[in-house]
N, C-alpha and C positions, 0 to 999 in steps of 0.2 A: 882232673885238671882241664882237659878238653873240654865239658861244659861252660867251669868259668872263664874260658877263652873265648868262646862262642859268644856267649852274653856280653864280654866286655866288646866285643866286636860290636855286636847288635843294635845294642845302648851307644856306641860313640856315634854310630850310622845314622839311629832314627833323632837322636838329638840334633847333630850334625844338622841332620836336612830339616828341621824343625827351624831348627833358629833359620839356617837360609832363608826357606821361605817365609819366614813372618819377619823378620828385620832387614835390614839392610845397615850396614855401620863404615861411615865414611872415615879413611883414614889418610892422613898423609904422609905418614911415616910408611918407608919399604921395606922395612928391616921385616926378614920371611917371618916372624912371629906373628905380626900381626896381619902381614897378605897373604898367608897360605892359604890355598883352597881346598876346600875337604869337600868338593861336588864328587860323588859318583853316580853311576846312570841307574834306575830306575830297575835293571836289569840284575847288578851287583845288590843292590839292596833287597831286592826279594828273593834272591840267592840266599843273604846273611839270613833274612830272618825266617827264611824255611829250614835251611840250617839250624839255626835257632828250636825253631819249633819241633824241630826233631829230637831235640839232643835236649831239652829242656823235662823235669821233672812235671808229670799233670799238675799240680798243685801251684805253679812257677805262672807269675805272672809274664805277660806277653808283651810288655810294655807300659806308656801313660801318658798321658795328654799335660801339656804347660799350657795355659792361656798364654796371648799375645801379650796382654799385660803385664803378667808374671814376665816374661822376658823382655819386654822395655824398660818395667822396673830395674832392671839392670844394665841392659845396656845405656839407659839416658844418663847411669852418674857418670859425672863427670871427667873420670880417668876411664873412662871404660872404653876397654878395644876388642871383647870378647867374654866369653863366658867359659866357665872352669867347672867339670862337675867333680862331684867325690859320690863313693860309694858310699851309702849307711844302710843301717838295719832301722825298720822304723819298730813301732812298741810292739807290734805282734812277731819281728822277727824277716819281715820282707824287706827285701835289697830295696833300696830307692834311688834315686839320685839328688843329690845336695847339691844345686848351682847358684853361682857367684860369679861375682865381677871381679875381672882380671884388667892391669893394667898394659902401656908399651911394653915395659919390663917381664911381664909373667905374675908380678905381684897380685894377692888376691886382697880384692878388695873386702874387706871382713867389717867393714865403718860404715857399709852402703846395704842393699836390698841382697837379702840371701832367699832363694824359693828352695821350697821341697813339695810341699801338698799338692804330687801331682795326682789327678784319676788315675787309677790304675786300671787295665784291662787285664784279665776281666776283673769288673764287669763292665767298663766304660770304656768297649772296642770301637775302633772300623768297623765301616762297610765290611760285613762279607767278603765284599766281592774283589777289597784292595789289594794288589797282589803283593802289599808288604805285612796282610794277617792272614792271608790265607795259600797262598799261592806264590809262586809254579814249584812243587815239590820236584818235578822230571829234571829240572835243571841239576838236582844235587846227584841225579844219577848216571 
């Protein structure tokens, strides 16, 4: 159970900061749904995902890459205030992530642009040197 805790941590973090940084989605409504912030610092995320990589079976992908496209395709329709993922298995049996457009409500949008075919690392890692694939294991100790 611990492992698919980890993971599901993992995956909301490197998502999470993916979309931040590649979109920005203006909204006018306050209501916490749609202005929560889900930043954490650079520090916590490399925690998660050495955590992660610890507790993760060898065979167990590391994560995957969305293009910017892939993620404006969704945020550009038109009720869109955010992005919703779900777990799947894809045909060989790997966990993936399935995102969509969610509205003010929570609603998914299922009528508009849905992504999955992200790269998966491996084999289509980071740098080395990022210390959200590789590093700082001492944190977790």
């Amino acid at each position: 159970m611990r492992k698919k805790g980890v993971l599901v941590i993992v995956q909301t973090v490197l998502l999470s900061m993916f979309i931040i940084a590649v979109a920005a989605v203006s909204v006018s409504d306050t209501s916490s749904y749609i202005s929560t912030d889900h930043e954490i610092s650079l520090a916590e995320a490399a925690q998660m995902t050495a955590a992660y990589r610890l507790d993760k079976a060898p065979d167990e992908r590391l994560g995957g890459y969305f293009s910017r496209t892939a993620i404006e395709d969704i945020l550009d329709q038109e009720d869109a205030v955010g992005i919703r993922y779900y777990y799947g298995l894809d045909e060989g049996g790997e966990r993936v992530l399935v995102l969509v457009g969610a509205d003010q409500n929570g609603n998914d949008l299922t009528a508009g642009a849905i992504r999955e075919k992200s790269f998966p690392c491996p084999p289509w890692c980071a740098d080395v040197n990022s210390p959200l694939y590789s590093g700082p294991r001492e944190l977790l100790q």
